[in-house]
C-alpha positions as CSV (number, residue, x, y, z in Angstrom):
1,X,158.2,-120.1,-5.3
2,X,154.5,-119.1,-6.6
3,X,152.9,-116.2,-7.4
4,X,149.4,-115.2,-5.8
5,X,147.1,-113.3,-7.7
6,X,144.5,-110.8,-5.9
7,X,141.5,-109.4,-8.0
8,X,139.9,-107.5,-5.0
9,X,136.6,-105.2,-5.8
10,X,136.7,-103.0,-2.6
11,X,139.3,-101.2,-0.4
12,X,138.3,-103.6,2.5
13,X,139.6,-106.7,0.8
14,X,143.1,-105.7,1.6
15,X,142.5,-106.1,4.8
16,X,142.1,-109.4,3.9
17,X,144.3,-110.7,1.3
18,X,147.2,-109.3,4.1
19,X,145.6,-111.8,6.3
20,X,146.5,-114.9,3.7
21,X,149.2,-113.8,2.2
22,X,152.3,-116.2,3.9
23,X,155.1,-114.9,5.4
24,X,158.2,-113.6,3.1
25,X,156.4,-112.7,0.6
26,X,156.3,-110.0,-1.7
27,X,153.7,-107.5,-2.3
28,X,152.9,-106.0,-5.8
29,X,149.9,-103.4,-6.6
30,X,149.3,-101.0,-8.8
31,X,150.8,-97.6,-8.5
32,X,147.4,-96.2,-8.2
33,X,146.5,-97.6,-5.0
34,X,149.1,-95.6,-3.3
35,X,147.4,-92.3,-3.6
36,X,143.9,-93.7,-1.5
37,X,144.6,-92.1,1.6
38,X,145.5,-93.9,5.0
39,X,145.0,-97.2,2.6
40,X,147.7,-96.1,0.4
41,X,149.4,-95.2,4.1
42,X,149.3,-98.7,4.9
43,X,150.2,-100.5,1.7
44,X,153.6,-98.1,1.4
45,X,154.3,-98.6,4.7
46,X,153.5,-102.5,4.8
47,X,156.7,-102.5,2.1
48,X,154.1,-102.9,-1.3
49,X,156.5,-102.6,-4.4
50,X,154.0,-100.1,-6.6
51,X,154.3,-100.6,-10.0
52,X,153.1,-97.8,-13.0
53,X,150.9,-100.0,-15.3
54,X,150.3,-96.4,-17.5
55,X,154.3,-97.3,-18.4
56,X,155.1,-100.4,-19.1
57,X,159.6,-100.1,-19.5
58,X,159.4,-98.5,-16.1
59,X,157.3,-101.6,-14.5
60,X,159.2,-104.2,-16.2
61,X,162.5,-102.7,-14.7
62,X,161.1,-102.4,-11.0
63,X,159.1,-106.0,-11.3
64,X,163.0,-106.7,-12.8
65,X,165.1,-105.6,-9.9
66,X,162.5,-107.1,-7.5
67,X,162.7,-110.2,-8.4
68,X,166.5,-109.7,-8.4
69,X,166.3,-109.2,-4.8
70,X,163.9,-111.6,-4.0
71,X,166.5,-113.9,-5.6
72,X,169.3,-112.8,-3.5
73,X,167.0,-112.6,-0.4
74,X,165.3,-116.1,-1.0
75,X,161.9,-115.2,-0.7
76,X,158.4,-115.6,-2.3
């Protein structure tokens, strides 16, 4: 298992960071990024896990139960 952290400064780098990011693994952003138009389209429907950073119990429950699954699911 690893984690991969993306610190991307434009909309465009999304594009590529799905390019590099290996097979299996699971996609975490920002709750935010869901409400850029066809972007946001394409991140929910790629299967991104959003998380709300402006409430922390509620992100630590969904990182929580991800990596629960990801357990179960054995994946990255």
């Amino acid at each position: 298992p690893f984690v991969i952290v993306c610190n991307h400064q434009a909309s465009l780098d999304l594009m590529g960071m799905v390019e590099v990011i290996p097979e299996r693994c699971v996609p975490i952003a920002k709750r935010e990024l869901l409400y850029l138009g066809t972007v946001g389209w394409a991140c929910w429907l790629s299967g991104i896990i959003f998380i709300d950073r402006h409430c922390r119990d509620t992100a630590i429950e969904v990182i929580s139960r991800t990596a629960s699954a990801m357990r179960q699911e054995n994946v990255r």
